[in-house]
N, C-alpha and C positions, 0 to 999 in steps of 0.2 A: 504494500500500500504506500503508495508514495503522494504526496500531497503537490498543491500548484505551487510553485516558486514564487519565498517570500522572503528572499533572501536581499538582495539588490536593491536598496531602499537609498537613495542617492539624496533625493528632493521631496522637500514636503508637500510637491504637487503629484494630486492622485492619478493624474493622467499618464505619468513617468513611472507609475508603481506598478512593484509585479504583480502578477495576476491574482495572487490569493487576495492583497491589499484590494485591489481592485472588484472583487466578487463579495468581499466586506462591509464595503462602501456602498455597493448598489444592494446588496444586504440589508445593511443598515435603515438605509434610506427608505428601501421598502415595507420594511418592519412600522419604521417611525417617515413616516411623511413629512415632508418639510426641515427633515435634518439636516443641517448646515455644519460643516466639517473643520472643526480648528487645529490651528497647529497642535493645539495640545490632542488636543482629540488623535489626530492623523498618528500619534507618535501611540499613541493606546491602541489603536488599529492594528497599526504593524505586530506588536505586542499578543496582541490576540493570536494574529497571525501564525505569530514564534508560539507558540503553547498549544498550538493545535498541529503544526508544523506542517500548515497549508492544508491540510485535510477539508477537501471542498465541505461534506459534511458536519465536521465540525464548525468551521466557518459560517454554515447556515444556521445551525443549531445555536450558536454565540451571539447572534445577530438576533435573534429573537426576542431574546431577555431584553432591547434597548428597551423596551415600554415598559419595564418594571424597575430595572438598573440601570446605571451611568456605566458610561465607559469602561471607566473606574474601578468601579463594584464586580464589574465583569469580568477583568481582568484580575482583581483581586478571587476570584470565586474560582477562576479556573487553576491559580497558583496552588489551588491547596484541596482542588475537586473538580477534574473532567466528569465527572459523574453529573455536575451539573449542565453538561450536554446532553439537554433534552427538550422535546420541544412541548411547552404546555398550549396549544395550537388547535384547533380542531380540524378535522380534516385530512389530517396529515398522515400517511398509513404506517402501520406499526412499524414495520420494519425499518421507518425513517424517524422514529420517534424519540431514539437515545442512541450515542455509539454504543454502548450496551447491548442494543436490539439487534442493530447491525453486525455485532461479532458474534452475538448466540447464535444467528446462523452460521456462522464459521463453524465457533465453536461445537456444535452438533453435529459438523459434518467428517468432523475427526475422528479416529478412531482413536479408542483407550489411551494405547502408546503415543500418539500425536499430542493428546491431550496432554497426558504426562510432560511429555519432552518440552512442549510449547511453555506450560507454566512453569516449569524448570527454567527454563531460558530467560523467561521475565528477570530471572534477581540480578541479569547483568546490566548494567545504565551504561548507554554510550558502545556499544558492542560487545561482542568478545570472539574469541578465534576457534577456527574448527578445533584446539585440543581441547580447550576451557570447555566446547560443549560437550564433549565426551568425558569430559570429567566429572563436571557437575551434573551434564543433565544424562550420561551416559547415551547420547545421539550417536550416530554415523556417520560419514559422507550423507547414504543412501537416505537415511531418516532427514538432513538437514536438509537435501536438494527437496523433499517431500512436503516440508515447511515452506521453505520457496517458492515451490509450484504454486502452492497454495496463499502465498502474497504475504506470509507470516514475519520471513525475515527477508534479508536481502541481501547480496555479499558487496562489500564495497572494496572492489580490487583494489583502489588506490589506499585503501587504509590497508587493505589485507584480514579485513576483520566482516564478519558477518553484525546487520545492524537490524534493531526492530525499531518499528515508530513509536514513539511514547507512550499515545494512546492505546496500542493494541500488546504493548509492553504493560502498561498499568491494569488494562484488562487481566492478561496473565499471570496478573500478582496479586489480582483478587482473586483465581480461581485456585491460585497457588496457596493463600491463604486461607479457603474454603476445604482445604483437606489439610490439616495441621498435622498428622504423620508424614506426609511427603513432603510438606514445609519445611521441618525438622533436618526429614534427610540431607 
């Protein structure tokens, strides 16, 4: 799962911004009508942006809350709980209702051992390398290409390290927390 690029933030004009910044904004604006964009604002944007790490989804789901929350608030909510991406919206069909929703169909479509390995993998932040997963999560090549197929992680040859996105990393560490003997292990 790789999100839109929200990396290249040069100028505090939205027109110059990458594409996450920019689907934020018209986000926003649709959410709340008549929203007018400040410097300060643009700069909690971006921000959003980095916390979701472009994940169109996410971004839509974040954009929601402007009728309840500031900028601000939003950014402060999602610091310390992507959990609260979710959409209190009507309309809106389940499966687009929380990343939550969105990963229990992954998560279901796993088998046992996938499961296992996947929520193993979460305790790493910022990568880890094919030995670290066989060590900790006792994975394989075969097992790790299996995750990948499936958009789990993804190898980042220039680091040389296998990487998961935050959000479907944090998912795996509450599933990993959901069974406290394999946590342990």
């Amino acid at each position: 799962i790789l999100g839109l690029d929200y990396n290249d933030v040069d100028s505090a004009d939205p027109k110059d911004a990458p594409a996450a910044v920019k689907l934020l904004v018209q986000s926003v604006q649709r959410a709340a009508p008549g929203f007018d964009l400040s410097a300060e604002e643009y700069s909690q944007i971006v921000e959003i942006c980095q916390l979701v790490e472009g994940m169109p989804l996410g971004i839509e789901l974040a954009a929601v809350w402007v009728d309840l929350l500031s900028l601000d608030e939003i950014v402060a909510e999602l610091r310390t709980n992507l959990d609260s991406l979710a959409s209190h919206r009507r309309g809106v069909p389940a499966r687009h209702q929380s990343i939550d929703a969105v990963f229990d169909t992954t998560w279901k479509r796993l088998t046992e051992t996938e499961q296992a390995r996947f929520a193993a993998l979460s305790v790493f932040r910022g990568g880890f390398t094919r030995k670290a997963a066989e060590q900790v999560a006792g994975a394989s090549l075969r097992q790790l290409g299996d995750l990948a197929a499936k958009s789990l992680i993804q190898l980042n040859r220039a680091r040389d390290r296998y990487m998961m996105h935050e959000m479907v990393r944090q998912y795996g560490a509450n599933k990993l927390a959901g069974d406290p003997e394999r946590e342990a292990r």
